[in-house]
C-alpha positions, 0 to 999 in steps of 0.5 A: 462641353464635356462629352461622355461617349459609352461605347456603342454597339456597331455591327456595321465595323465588326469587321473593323474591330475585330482586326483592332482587337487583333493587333491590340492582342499583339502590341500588348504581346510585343510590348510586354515580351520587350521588357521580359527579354531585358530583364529575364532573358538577356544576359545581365553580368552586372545584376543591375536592374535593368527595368521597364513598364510592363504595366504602364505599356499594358494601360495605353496599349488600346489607347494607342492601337486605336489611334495608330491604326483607325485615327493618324494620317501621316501629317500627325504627329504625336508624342508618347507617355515615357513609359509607354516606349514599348508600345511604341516600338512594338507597333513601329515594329508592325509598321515595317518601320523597326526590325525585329532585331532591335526587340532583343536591345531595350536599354541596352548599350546601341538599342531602344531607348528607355524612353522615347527618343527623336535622336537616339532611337532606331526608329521613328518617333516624333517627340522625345519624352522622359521628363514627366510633363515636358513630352506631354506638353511638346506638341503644344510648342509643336504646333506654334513651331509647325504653324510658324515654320510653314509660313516662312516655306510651306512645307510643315503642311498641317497635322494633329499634334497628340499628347499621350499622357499619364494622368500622374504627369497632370501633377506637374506645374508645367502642364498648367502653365502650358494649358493656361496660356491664352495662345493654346486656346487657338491651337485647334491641332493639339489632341491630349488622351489622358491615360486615366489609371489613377495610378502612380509610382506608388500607389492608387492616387485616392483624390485623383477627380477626371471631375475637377480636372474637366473643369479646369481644361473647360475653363481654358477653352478645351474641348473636353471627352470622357471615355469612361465605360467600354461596351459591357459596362454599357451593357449592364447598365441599361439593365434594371437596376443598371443606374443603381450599379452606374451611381455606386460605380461612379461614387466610389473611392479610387482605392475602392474600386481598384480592390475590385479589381483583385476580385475573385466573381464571388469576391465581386457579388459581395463587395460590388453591391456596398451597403447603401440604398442601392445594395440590393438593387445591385444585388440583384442585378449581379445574380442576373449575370455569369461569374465571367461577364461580372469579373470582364465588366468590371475592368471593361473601361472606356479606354480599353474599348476600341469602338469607344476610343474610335467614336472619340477620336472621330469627335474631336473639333479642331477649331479648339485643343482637345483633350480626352480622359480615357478610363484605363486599368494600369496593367490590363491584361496582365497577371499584375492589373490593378495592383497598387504596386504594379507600377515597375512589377515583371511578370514571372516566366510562368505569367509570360507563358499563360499571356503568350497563350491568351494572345495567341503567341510564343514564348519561346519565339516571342518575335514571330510575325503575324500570319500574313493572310491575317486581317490583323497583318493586312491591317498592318499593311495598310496602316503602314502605307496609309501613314507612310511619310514623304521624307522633308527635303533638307533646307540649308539655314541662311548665311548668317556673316561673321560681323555687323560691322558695328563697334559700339561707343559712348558707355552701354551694356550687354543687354542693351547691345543684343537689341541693337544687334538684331536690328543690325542683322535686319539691314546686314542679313535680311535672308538670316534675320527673317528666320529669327524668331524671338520669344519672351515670358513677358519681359521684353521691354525690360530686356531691351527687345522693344526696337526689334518687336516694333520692326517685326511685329508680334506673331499671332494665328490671327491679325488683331488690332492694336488699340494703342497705334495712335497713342503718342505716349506708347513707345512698346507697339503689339502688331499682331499677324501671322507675319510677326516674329516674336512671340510673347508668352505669359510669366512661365519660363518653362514654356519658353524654353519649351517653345524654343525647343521646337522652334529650333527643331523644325529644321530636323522635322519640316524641313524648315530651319528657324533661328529661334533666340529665348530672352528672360532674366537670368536668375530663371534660367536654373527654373527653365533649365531642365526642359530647355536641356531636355529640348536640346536632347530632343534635336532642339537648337536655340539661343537662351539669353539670360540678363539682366546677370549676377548680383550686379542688378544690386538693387534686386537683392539676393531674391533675384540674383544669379550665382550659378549660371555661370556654371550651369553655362560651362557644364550644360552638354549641347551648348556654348556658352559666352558672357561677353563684357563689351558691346561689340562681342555681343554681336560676334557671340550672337552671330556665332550662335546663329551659325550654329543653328538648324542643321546637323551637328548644330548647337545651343548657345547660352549668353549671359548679359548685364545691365552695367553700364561700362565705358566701351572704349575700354574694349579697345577694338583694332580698327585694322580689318585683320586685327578686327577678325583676330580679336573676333575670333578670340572673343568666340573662341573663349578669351582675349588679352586685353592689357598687356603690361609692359613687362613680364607680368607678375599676376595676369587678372582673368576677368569675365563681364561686366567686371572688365572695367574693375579689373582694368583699374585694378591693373593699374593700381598694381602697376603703379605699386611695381606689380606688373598685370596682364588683363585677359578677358574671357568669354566663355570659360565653356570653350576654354575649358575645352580647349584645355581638356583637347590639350590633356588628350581628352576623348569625344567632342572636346578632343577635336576643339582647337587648343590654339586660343589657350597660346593665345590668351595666356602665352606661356611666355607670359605666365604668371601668378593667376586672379580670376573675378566674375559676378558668378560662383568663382569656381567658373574660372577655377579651372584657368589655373591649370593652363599652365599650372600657376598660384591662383585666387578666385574671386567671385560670390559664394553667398546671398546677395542684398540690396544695395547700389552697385558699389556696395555690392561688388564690395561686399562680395569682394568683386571690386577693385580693392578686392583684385588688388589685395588678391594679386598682392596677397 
């Protein structure tokens, strides 16, 4: 049902609104002087553009004052459109919460963020934004990460999760794959309030329709709210000829009405009327009214009128997602409103003069607080301590061992071995496995997760039946309860990685850490790439597993391959990154990756796996325990020798994945033609690679890594003319070549694949045997 709420007049919260509209004049204030500073004020030797949205701010500075300071309880949490940053830290400001020191540092080196940030800001904000489409649909993957967390401990509680949204943002694709996906329609906490200025970057959008957008979220199960038109409007239109103005309103263009804007009140009499049937009755009805009331009605928006904000914040039904399209003009309140190009406009000193007097502030003392015995600042006061949070106790997340014990034989791959492995953790680690959760996009019998989701279960709000239990042919058993600890997705990777993303947050938010783990097919992890990195940003810690990998899914041609990953893995900042060739290592660069999650310092892990079979006798696995924890340690610290030839080796073969058992046949053809080869296999070229650059005097992160695995994996005394192979792009390893500064060849695939069977195309890409012999013989 779509509610359209004009604002109504309410003597009874005169008071109310009288405070509301004094701190809204002050946000406004706060926010637009934060930007000015940056750019006018502060010092500025580079003449770089510093930038800032004083207009987008001045869209959602009502929107935001209502939901601050009538609506939030401290159990909220909400995230903010990107550009409304300054909002945000000025009504944290006002909240006690930031000090006004910081007003001065917008985008300054130790300051504000440009946008949003949980884990650079100074002050409090629950979801990063920046990415348009991803903070928008954060709280969404919230709420599924809060409801799931408080069943483990109970301490997420409850809470409204808000979206504040440009109306631009519902352009992205992510957003509708989000709302689309049937496990939102029981998200009853999930509030979105559309700042609807039908405006973007560039221009005023012309068929941008709140009509058509309310279908589509009807349809999706949403409780839909207009807030179109403030009080004046309101007003006028329950005046003669106040249906005539409401139809020519309504039906005019976006451009149109966003002109009107611009207006002089003698423009507004003669283009306002139009020259349908209705003219004269608008006309008329013009004449009735004051130069002053026609030039404020005519920007008096729903989504600037805090009675009316209020009333729709007070009608949102929590039994379904909400959202609510508030009608706003980008800019308000500014000399700059309205205008088609205001989007990244700063007023000049003189506009900052003229608005500090509209509102009761000081230009020249920007920062002064509001009087104490104000009603504003005891609204203020009492906000601050009404949504003033608990801190959540830090959890330690469980022990999570070393080793499962497990060393798998027989021939097998790496996506079969990941199933296995949690299954182990159950019975190895049953404190550690309980905190896993597992979430795929529709692909989890084909990624061998089907063993673990029958153990589990599948997590859902709500226990349903599964129709299939007493069929004897169903291997594949959906038991869906709130217990369940997978979570199945429809086919929409960004939603994945959204969700992960907060899942691996909760530890930082609740209190309650959680060990989530993300499988889809590897040639989709550069389609989830950027909101998965963006979550990492936010404080998220996950583990991705992409498989199957590379071209070695032959069949699937080169629609399906993944070339890049490889690297994407190697230069993806908060993540370790491992492709291990054998069983075994599975396990070891999982639980190293479960370490490392829900804490502080933690981070990502991005595991790459195949589907070819490869003989797992070939990894040759010490048996002594000592040993054992030796390979172990090499393997997650990027690299082991494998094959060592019984001489000084005259070519060291670096292999990664599913290659292994190549480059093993490779080496022994060489030593049959006198050419004595060492087998390295690498793990993660992530680690190595900083390993390497700890040795050359690297600073940051990289100069504390340990360099020891580099004298392990390629002993100096050992080295020797280099070939590197991966099923990747061959500068993954290119780098090797400087451990000790050798000759090398790199092996790997820089073109489309087809399809074919295995051998085929690992011939046709230069991967296979003959093509490692001819690179160390050449």
């Amino acid at each position: 049902m779509t509610s359209t709420r004009p604002a109504p007049s309410l003597p009874d919260r005169a008071a109310e609104l009288e405070a509301l509209r004094a701190v809204e004049d002050r946000v406004l204030w706060l926010a637009t002087a934060i930007v000015d500073h940056a750019n006018r004020v502060r010092p500025n030797p580079s003449g770089l553009k510093v930038g800032g949205h004083q207009a987008s701010s001045a869209s959602i500075v009502s929107i935001m004052t209502a939901l601050w300071f009538h609506t939030l309880r401290p159990e909220d949490r909400v995230s903010v459109k990107p550009h409304a940053s300054p909002v945000l830290h000025a009504i944290n400001h006002l909240l006690g919460e930031l000090d006004a020191s910081y007003l001065t540092t917008l985008r300054a080196a130790g300051g504000l963020q440009s946008y949003p940030s949980r884990s650079k800001d100074p002050d409090p904000v629950d979801y990063s934004t920046g990415s348009v489409g991803i903070g928008a649909t954060a709280p969404i993957w919230g709420t599924i990460a809060r409801r799931y967390a408080d069943g483990l401990g109970e301490r997420a509680g409850s809470g409204r999760q808000f979206s504040l949204v440009g109306d631009a943002e519902l352009d992205e694709g992510a957003v509708w794959e989000a709302v689309l996906d049937p496990i939102v329609r029981e998200l009853g906490e999930v509030c979105w309030i559309v700042d609807f200025n039908r405006q973007s970057l560039d221009r005023v959008v012309p068929d941008i329709s709140a009509t058509r957008l309310h279908g589509l979220f009807t349809a999706a199960g949403w409780q839909v709210i207009t807030v179109k038109y403030g009080r004046l409007l309101a007003e006028l239109y329950a005046k003669p000829g106040g249906d005539a103005l409401r139809r020519r309103i309504d039906e005019m263009t976006n451009p149109e009405y966003q002109r009107l804007l611009r207006c002089t009140p003698l423009q507004l009499r003669e283009r306002l009327p139009g020259d349908g049937p209705d003219a004269d009755a608008i006309a008329a009805l013009l004449r009735e009214v004051d130069d002053g009331a026609v030039h404020a009605a005519i920007r008096n928006l729903g989504g600037h009128d805090l009675g009316a904000l209020a009333d729709a914040y007070d009608a949102i039904d929590d039994s379904r997602p909400t959202v609510i399209f508030a009608y706003t003009v980008k800019g308000y309140g500014l000399a700059t409103q309205g205008h088609p190009q205001n989007h990244s406009s700063l007023l000049t000193e003189t506009q900052m003069r003229a608005l500090a007097t509209g509102l009761g502030a000081d230009l020249d003392d920007p920062w002064a607080p509001l009087p104490a015995d104000s009603t504003a600042a005891e609204l203020c006061r009492s906000t601050a301590a009404r949504l003033r949070r608990s801190p959540a106790p830090p959890a330690s997340p469980p022990a999570v061992p070393d080793d499962l014990e497990r060393t798998p034989t027989g021939t097998g791959h790496t996506q079969q071995a990941l199933g296995r492995a949690l299954l182990d953790l159950t019975r190895s680690a049953p404190e550690a496995a309980r905190r896993v959760v597992t979430v795929s996009p529709d692909v989890t019998s084909s990624t061998n997760l089907g063993g673990w989701l029958n153990k589990v279960g599948s997590w859902s709000p709500h226990e349903r039946r599964d129709w299939f239990a007493d069929d004897a042919e169903t291997i594949l058993h959906w038991h869906e309860l709130p217990s369940g600890q997978h979570i199945e997705l429809g086919i929409a990777e960004t939603n994945l990685v959204g969700l992960i993303g907060e899942l691996g947050a909760t530890w930082s938010r609740w209190g309650e850490p959680l060990l989530p783990i993300g499988v889809l097919y590897d040639p989709f992890v550069a389609r989830a790439l950027e909101p998965w990195a963006f979550g990492m940003y936010a404080g998220g810690q996950s583990i991705l597993v992409g498989t199957p990998s590379g071209v070695s899914l032959a069949p699937e041609g080169g629609a399906h391959q993944s070339i890049t990953t490889p690297s994407i893995g190697l230069e993806q900042p908060g993540c370790v990154a491992f492709e291990p060739a054998f069983g075994v290592e599975v396990g070891w660069c999982l639980l190293d990756g479960l370490s490392r999650l829900g804490r502080p310092g933690g981070s990502s892990t991005y595991l790459r796996l195949s589907t070819v079979p490869v003989d797992q006798s070939l990894a040759a696995v010490p048996t002594d325990p000592a040993a054992r924890a030796r390979r172990r340690r090499e393997v997650t610290a990027g690299a082991y020798l494998l094959r060592r030839a019984p001489r000084t080796p005259a070519v060291t073969i670096a292999v990664m994945g599913p290659l292994v058992g190549q480059a093993l046949a490779a080496a022994e053809r060489l030593g049959e033609l006198g050419v004595d080869a060492d087998v390295v296999v690498v793990t993660s070229p992530d680690r190595l690679f900083r390993a390497l650059r700890a040795r050359s005097g690297a600073t940051g992160a990289d100069a504390e890594h340990p360099t020891w695995i580099l004298d392990a994996a390629f002993p100096a005394d050992r080295a020797a003319r280099l070939v590197t192979v991966l099923d990747g792009h061959p500068h993954t390893l290119a780098f090797l070549a400087g451990v000790h500064s050798v000759r090398a060849s790199h092996l790997g695939v820089t073109d489309f694949g087809r399809s074919s069977d295995l051998a085929d195309a690992w011939a046709h890409h230069h991967l296979d045997a003959d093509a490692i012999v001819a690179a160390a013989l050449a």
